[in-house]
C-alpha positions as CSV (number, residue, x, y, z in Angstrom):
1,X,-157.7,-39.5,-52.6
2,X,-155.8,-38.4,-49.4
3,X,-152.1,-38.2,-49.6
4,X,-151.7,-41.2,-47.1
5,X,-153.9,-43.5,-48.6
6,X,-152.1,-42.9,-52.0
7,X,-149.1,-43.8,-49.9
8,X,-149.9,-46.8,-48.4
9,X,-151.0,-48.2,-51.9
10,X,-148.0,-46.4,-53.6
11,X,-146.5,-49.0,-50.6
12,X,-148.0,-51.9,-51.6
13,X,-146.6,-51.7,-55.6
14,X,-149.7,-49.2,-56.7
15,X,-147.7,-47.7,-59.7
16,X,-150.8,-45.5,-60.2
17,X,-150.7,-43.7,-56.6
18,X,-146.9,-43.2,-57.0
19,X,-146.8,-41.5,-60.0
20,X,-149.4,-39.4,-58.4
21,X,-147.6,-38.2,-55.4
22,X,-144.5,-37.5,-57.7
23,X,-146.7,-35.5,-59.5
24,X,-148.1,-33.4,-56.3
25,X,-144.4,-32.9,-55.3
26,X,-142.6,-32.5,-58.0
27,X,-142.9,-28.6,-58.5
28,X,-141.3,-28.5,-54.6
29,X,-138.8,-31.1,-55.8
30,X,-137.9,-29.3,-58.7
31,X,-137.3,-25.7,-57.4
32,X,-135.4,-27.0,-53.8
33,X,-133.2,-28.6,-57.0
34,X,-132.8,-25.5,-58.9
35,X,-132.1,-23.5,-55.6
36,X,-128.9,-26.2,-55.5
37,X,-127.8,-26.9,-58.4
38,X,-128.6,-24.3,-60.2
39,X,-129.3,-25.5,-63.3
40,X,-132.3,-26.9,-65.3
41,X,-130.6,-30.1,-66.9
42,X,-128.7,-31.2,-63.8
43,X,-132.1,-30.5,-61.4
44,X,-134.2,-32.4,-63.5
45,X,-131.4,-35.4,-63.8
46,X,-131.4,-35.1,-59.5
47,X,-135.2,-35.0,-59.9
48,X,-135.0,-38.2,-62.3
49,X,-132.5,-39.7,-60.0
50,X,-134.5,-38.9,-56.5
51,X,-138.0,-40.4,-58.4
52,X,-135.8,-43.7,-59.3
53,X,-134.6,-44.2,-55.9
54,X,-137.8,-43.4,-54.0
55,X,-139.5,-45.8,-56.6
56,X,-137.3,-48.4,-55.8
57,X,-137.0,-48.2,-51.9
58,X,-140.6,-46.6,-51.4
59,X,-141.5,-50.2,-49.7
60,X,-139.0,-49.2,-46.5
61,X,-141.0,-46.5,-46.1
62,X,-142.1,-47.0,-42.6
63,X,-143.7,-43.5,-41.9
64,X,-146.4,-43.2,-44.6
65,X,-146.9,-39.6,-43.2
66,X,-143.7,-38.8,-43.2
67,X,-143.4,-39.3,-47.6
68,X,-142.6,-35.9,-48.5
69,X,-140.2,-35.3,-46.0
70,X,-138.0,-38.2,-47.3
71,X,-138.7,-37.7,-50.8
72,X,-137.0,-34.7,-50.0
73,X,-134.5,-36.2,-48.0
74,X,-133.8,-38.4,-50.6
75,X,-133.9,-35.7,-53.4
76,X,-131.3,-33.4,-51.1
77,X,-128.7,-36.4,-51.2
78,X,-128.7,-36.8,-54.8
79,X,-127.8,-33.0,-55.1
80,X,-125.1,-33.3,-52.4
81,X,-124.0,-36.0,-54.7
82,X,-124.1,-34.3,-58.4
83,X,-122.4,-31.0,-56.4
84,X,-120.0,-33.4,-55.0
85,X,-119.1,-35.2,-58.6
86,X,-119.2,-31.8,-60.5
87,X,-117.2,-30.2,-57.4
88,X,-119.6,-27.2,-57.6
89,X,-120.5,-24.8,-54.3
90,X,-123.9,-25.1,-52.5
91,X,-124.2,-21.4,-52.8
92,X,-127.5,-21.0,-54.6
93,X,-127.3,-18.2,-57.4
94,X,-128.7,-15.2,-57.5
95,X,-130.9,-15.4,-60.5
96,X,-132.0,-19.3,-59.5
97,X,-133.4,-17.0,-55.9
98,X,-135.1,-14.6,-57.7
99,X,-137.1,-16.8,-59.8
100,X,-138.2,-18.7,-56.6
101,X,-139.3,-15.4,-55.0
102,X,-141.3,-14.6,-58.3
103,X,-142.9,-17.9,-58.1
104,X,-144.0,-17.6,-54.4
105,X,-145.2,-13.3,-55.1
106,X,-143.0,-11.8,-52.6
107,X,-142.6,-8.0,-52.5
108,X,-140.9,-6.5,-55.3
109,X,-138.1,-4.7,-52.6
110,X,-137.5,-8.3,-51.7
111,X,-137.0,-9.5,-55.2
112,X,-133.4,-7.0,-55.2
113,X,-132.6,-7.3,-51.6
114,X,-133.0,-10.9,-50.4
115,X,-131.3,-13.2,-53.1
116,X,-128.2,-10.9,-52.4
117,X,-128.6,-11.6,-49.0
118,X,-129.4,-15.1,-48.9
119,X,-126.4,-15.5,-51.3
120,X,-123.7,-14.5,-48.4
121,X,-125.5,-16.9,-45.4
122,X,-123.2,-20.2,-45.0
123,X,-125.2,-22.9,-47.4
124,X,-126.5,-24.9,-44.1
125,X,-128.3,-21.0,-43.1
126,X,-129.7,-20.7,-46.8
127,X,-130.7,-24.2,-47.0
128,X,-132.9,-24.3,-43.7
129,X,-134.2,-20.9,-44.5
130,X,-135.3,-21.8,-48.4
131,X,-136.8,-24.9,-47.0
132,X,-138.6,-23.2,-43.5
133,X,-139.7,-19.8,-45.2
134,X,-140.0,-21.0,-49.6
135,X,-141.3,-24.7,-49.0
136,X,-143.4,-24.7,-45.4
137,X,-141.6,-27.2,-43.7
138,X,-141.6,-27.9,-40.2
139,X,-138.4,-27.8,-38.2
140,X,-139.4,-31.3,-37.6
141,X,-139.1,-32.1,-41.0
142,X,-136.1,-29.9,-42.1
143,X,-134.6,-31.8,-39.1
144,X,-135.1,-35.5,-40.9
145,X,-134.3,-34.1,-44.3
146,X,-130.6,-33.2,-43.1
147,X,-130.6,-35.4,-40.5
148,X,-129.6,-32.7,-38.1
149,X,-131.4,-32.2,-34.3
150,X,-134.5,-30.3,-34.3
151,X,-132.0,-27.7,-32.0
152,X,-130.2,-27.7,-34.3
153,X,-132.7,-26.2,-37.2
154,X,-133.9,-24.1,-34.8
155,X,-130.2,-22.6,-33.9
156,X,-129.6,-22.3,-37.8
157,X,-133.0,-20.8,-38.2
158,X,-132.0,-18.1,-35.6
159,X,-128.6,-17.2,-36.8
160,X,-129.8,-16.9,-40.1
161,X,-132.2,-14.4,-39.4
162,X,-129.6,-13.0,-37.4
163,X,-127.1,-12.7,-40.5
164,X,-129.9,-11.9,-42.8
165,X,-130.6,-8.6,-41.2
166,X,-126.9,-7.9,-40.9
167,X,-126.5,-7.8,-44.4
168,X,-129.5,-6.7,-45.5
169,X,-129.3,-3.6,-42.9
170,X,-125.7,-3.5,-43.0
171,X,-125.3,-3.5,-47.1
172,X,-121.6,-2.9,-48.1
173,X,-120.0,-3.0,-44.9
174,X,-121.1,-6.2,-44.5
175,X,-120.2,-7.3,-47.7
176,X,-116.7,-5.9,-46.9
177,X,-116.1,-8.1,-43.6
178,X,-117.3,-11.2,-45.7
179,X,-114.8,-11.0,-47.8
């Protein structure tokens, strides 16, 4: 069955069709989780959280094609809100990066140099770069999830790659002016 179909009847109380679209998403869910709060028990309690509240609001849903992007939506606010209550950083780790760059096959030079990288962006550069480069998304839907202007993303997008090949090219002194 098509994702929107399984939508619409997920819409209309079809327990069946939601539990299937939380099971096509949840390995994005659960590694954009991971990436912030870097840790299995309190991703898969933002997980748990983000599947309650989608459940329970999934009849406001007014974009049927649109489902993934707020699931996502919703899933980012609940780690904004664990990070917030815990008072932890946004920073992904290190280790938490190089298990998503295993997962995806990137080049093992990658696997050394980008996590360290990524690690010194600002956390609104890494998060629009996990989610446009790891996960596929549009700007268009990066744009809803954060609730930022398309320009916006796009702007992000640009100085990230910008500050990515700083540091990446630059290597300690870089990391010397960041500090």
């Amino acid at each position: 069955m098509k994702q929107i179909n399984l939508v619409l009847n997920a819409i209309k109380g079809d327990e069946h069709s939601f539990e299937t679209l939380i099971t096509q998403e949840s390995d994005k869910l659960y590694k954009i989780a991971m990436l912030h709060v870097r840790n299995k028990e309190d991703a898969l309690d933002v997980i748990q959280d983000t599947v309650y509240k989608a459940f329970i609001s999934i009849g406001q849903l007014k974009n049927p094609e649109f489902f993934s992007t707020w699931l996502v939506k919703i899933l980012m606010r609940s780690c904004y809100s664990l990070l917030k209550k815990k008072k932890k950083t946004l920073l992904p780790g290190e280790m938490a990066l190089s298990g998503m760059l295993e997962s995806v096959n990137q080049k093992v030079e990658l696997d050394v140099d980008l996590p360290h990288a990524l690690s010194k962006l600002e956390p609104h550069y890494q998060t629009v770069i996990i989610l446009f480069y790891f996960h596929d998304l549009s700007i268009q839907s990066i744009a809803e999830s954060l609730e930022k202007p398309e320009g916006t993303i796009k702007t992000y997008l640009r100085r990230a790659r910008i500050e990515l090949k700083k540091v990446i090219e630059g290597g300690n002194i870089y990391e010397q002016r960041l500090v």
